[in-house]
C-alpha positions as CSV (number, residue, x, y, z in Angstrom):
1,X,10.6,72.0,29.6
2,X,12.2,72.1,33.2
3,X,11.3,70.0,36.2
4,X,9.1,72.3,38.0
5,X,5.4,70.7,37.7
6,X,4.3,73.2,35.4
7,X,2.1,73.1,31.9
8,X,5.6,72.2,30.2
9,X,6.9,69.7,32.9
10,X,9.8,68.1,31.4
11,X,8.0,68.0,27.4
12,X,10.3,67.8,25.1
13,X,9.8,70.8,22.3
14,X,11.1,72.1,19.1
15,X,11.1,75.9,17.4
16,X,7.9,75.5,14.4
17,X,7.2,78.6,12.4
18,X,8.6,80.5,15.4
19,X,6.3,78.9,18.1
20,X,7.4,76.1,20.8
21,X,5.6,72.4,20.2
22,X,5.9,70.5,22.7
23,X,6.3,66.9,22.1
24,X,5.5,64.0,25.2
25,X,7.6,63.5,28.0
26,X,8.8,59.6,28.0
27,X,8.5,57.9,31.3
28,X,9.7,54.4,31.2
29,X,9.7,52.6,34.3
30,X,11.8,49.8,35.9
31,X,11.9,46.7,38.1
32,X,12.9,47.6,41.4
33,X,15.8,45.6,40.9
34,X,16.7,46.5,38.2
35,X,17.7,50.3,39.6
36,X,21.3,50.7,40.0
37,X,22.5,51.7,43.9
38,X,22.8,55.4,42.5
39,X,19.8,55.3,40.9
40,X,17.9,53.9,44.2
41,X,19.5,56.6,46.2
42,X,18.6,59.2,43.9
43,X,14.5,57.8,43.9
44,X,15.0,58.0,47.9
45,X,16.5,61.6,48.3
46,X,13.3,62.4,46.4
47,X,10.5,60.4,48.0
48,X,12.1,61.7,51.2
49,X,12.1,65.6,50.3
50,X,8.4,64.6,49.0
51,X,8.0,63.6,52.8
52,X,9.5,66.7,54.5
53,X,7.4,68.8,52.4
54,X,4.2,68.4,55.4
55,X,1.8,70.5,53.5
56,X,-1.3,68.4,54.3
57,X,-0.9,66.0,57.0
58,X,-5.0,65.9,57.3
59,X,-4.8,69.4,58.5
60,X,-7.3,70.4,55.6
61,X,-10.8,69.8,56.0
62,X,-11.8,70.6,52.2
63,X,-9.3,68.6,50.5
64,X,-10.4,69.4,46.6
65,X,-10.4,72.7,47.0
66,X,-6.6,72.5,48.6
67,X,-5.7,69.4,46.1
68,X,-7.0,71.3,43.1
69,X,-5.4,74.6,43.9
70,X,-2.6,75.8,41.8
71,X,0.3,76.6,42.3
72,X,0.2,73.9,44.8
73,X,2.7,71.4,44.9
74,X,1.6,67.7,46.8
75,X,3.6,66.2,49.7
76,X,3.4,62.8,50.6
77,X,0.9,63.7,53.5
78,X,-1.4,64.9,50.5
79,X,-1.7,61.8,48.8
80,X,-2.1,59.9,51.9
81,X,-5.3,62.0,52.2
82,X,-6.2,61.9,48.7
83,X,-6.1,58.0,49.1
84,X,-8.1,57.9,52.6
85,X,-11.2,60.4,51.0
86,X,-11.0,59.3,47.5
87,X,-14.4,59.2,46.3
88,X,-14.9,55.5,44.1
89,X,-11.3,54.8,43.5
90,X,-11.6,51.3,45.2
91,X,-14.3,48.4,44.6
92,X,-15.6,49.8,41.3
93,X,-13.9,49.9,37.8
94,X,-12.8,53.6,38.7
95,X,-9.7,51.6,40.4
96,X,-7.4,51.5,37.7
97,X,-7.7,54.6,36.1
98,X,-8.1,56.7,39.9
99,X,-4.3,55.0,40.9
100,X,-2.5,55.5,37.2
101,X,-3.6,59.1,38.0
102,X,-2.3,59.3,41.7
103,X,1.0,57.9,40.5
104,X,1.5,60.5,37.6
105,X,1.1,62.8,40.1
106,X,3.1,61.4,42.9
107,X,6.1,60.8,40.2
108,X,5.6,64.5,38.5
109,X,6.2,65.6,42.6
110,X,9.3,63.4,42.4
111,X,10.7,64.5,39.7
112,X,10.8,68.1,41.1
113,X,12.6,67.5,44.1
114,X,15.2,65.4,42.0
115,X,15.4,68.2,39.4
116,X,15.9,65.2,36.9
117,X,13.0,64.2,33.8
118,X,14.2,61.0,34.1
119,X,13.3,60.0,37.8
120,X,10.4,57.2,37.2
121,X,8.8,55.3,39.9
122,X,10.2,51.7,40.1
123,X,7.8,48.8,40.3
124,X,8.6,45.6,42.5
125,X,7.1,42.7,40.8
126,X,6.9,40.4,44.0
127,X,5.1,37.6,42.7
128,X,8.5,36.4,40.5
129,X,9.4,35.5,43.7
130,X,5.9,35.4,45.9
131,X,7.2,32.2,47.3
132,X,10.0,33.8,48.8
133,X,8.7,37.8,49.0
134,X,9.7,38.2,52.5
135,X,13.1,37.3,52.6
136,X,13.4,39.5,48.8
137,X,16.7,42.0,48.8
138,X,13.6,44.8,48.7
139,X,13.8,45.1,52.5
140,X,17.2,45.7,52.8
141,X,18.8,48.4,54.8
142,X,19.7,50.1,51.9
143,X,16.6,49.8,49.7
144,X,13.0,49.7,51.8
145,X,13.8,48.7,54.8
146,X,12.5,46.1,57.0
147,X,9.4,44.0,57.1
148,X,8.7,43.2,61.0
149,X,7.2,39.5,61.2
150,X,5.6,39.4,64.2
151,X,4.0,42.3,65.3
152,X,3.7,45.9,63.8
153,X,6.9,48.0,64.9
154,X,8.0,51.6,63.4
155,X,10.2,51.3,59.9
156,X,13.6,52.1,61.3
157,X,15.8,51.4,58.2
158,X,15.4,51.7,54.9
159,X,14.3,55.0,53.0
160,X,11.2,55.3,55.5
161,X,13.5,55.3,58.2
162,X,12.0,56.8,61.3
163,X,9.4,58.4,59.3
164,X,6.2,60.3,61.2
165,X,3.1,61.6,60.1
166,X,0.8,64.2,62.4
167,X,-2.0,62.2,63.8
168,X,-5.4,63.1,63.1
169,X,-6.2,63.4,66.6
170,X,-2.8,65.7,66.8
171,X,0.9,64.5,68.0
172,X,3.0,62.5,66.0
173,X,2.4,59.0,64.8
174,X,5.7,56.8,63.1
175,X,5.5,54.6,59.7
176,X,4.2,51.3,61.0
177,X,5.2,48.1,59.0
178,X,4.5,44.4,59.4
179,X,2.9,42.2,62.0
180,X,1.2,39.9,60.1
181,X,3.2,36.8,60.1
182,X,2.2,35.6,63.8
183,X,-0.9,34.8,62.1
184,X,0.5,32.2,59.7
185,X,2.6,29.3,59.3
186,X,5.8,29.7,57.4
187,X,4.6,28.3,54.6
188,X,1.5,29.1,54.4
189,X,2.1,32.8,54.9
190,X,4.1,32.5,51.5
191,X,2.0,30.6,49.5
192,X,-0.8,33.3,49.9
193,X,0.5,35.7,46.9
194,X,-0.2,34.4,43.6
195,X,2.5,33.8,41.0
196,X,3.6,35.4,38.0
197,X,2.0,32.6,35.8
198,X,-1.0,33.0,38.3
199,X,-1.8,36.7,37.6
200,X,-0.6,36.2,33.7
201,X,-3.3,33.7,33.9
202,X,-5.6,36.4,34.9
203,X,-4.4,38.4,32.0
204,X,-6.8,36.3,29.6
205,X,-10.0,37.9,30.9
206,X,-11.5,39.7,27.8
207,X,-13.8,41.2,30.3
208,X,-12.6,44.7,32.1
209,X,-14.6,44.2,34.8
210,X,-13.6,40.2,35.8
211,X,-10.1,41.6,35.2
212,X,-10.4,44.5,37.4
213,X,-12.0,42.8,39.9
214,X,-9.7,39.6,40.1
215,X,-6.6,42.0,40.0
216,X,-7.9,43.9,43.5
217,X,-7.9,40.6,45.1
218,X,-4.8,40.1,45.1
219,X,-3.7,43.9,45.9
220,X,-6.0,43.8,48.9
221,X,-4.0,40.5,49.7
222,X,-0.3,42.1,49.3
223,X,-1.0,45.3,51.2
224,X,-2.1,43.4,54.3
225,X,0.2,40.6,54.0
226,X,2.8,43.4,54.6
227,X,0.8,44.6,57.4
228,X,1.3,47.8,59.4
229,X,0.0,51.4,57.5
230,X,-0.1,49.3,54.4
231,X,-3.4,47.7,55.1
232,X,-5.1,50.9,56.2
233,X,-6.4,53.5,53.6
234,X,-3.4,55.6,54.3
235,X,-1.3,53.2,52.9
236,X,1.0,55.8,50.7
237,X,2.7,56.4,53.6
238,X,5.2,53.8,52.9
239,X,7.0,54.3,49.8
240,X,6.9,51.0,49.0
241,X,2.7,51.8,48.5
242,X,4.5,53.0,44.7
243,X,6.3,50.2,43.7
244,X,3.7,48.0,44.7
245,X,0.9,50.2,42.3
246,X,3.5,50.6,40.0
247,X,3.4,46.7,39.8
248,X,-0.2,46.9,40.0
249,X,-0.3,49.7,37.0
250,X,1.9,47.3,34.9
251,X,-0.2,44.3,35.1
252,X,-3.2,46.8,33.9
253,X,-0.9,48.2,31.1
254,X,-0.3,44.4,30.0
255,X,-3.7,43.6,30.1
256,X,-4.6,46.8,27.9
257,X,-1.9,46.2,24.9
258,X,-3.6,41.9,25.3
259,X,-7.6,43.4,24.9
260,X,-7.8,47.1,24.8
261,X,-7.1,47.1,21.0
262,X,-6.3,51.1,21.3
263,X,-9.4,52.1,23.1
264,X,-9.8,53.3,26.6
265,X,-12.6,50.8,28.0
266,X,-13.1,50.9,31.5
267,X,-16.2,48.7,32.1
268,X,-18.6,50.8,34.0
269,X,-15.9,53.4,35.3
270,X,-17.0,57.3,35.7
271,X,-15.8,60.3,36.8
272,X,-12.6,60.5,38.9
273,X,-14.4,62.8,41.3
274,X,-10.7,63.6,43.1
275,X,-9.2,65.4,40.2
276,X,-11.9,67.8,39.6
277,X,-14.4,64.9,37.7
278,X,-12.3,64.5,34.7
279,X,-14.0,61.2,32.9
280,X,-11.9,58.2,34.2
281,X,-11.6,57.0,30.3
282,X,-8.2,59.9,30.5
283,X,-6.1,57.9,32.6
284,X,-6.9,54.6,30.9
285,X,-5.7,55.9,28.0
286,X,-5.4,53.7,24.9
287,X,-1.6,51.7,23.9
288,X,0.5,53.5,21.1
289,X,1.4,50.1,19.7
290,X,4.1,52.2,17.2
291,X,5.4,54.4,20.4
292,X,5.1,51.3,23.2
293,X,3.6,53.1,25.7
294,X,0.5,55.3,27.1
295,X,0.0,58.6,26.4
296,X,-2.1,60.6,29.5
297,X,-4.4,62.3,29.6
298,X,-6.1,60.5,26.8
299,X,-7.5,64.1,25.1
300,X,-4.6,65.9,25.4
301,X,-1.8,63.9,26.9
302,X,1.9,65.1,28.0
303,X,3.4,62.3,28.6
304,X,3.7,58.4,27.5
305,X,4.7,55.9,30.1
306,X,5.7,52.7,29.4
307,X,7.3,49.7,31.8
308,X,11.1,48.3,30.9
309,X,10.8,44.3,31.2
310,X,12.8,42.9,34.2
311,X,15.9,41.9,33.5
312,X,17.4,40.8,37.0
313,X,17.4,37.5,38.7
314,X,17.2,34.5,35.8
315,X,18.0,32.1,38.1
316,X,14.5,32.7,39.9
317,X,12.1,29.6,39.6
318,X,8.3,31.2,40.0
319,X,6.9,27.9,41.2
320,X,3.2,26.1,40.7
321,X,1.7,26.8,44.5
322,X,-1.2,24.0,44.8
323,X,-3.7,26.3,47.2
324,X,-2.8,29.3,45.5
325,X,-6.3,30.3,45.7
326,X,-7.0,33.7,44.0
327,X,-10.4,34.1,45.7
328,X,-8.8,34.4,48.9
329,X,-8.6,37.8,50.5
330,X,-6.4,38.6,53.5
331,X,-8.1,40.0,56.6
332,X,-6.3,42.8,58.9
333,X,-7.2,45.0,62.0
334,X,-9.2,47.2,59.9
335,X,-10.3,46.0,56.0
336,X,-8.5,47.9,53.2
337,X,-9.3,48.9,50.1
338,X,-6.3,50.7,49.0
């Protein structure tokens, strides 16, 4: 099918007894660095048509009712409020299924504006090189622009580039980034993200819930170490809110082919009370071990996503940091739970 959002989004499909069936569309995402230059300017034409679209922008006071509504396509703006009101997608075990769900949909709304099925959102994983993550090629000019150090400033390169969102209290507001590094010494500011070995080491908890609420820690810890919007609930402002879930996602998917076994537990997860109560089980979905990847919804799914290993940067030593201390959550102006 076409890229246009609809029941047949980009579903591949073949003539049976004279009736389409519609196989699942294949979503393989990549490494952040591992996107050619076309390929990362392709990703930011579409994340910032996503942005121009200003359909939401906390103008609507009963979000499900104008979330839920078909035809209606999300901007940006939208899931920035579906984020800020999201009803137990954050401190409970509805966390990883409520943000597999938000990126389906924030990717589906990509792959419109790009008119291409095979647009996938990139995921940055930053703790290959957490010992070095400010200084990464991801905050190039050309890729996501800055990361101020010591205060909070306005993104002014990068694809957020002089981005604004309408204040809730009206008037413009810009993309605010950074800040956080007054607070820290050199070193010490970059020994608080765990490793790679640190969060595989987190992988061996055969326990959902100890896994789900180790692997928070260390979000909460990333989105404020980068400061700015990112440690507020209305962190998808920032594109790089995506690559950084997308990482997230991928550690969840990892853990799930490890102990899920093909089943969809969830530990004491619910109802995803955003997207019209469907049972959270659907967007844990359950490994196709033959296929390599996730078919979603779980029920009745439509696509399969699956995560390409990185294949950039040998070279890159993930180092033993002595206080990496994964019980350690980073403060900011105003707690997040994103």
């Amino acid at each position: 099918g076409p890229a246009d959002g609809g029941a047949a989004h980009c579903r591949p499909w073949q003539c049976v007894a004279g009736m389409r069936q519609y196989g699942l569309q294949q979503r393989v995402r990549k490494e952040v660095h591992d996107l050619t230059d076309e390929e990362f300017a392709q990703f930011h034409r579409a994340m910032r048509a996503l942005h121009k679209r200003r359909d939401g922008d906390f103008l609507v006071v009963d979000f499900q009712t104008h979330f839920l509504n078909k035809p209606f396509r999300a901007s940006l703006s939208d899931l920035v409020l579906l984020h800020s009101v999201s009803h137990k997608g954050h401190k409970n075990d509805n966390f990883y299924p409520f943000h597999r769900r938000m990126l389906l949909d924030a990717e589906t709304e990509l792959q419109v504006e790009a008119k291409d099925c095979s647009m996938t959102l990139p995921y940055w994983n930053w703790a290959v090189e957490s010992h070095m993550w400010d200084q990464s090629s991801v905050w190039a000019h050309d890729r996501f622009g800055s990361l101020p150090m010591h205060e909070p400033a306005c993104v002014a390169d990068g694809m957020a580039a002089n981005w604004t969102y309408l204040h809730e209290q009206g008037g413009e507001q810009c993309l605010l980034r950074g800040g956080h590094w007054a607070n820290w010494t050199t070193a010490h500011y970059r020994q608080t993200l765990p490793t790679w070995a640190s969060l595989q080491s987190q992988m061996r908890f055969d326990d959902y819930k100890q896994f789900r609420a180790a692997g928070e820690i260390w979000h909460n810890r990333f989105h404020c170490m980068v400061h700015g919007d990112m440690c507020h609930m209305k962190a998808p402002r920032d594109p790089l809110f995506y690559a950084h879930h997308s990482m997230i996602d991928r550690f969840y998917y990892k853990w799930q082919e490890m102990h899920a076994k093909g089943g969809t537990q969830c530990g004491h997860c619910s109802f995803l009370a955003d997207f019209g109560k469907v049972p959270a089980q659907e967007y844990t979905g359950a490994i196709n071990t033959t296929a390599g990847c996730v078919p979603l919804p779980f029920s009745d799914p439509v696509v399969c996503v699956s995560y390409q290993e990185e294949t950039h940067r040998p070279d890159l030593v993930d180092p033993v940091q002595p206080d990496d201390d994964l019980s350690y959550n980073c403060r900011c102006i105003k707690p997040h739970d994103s």
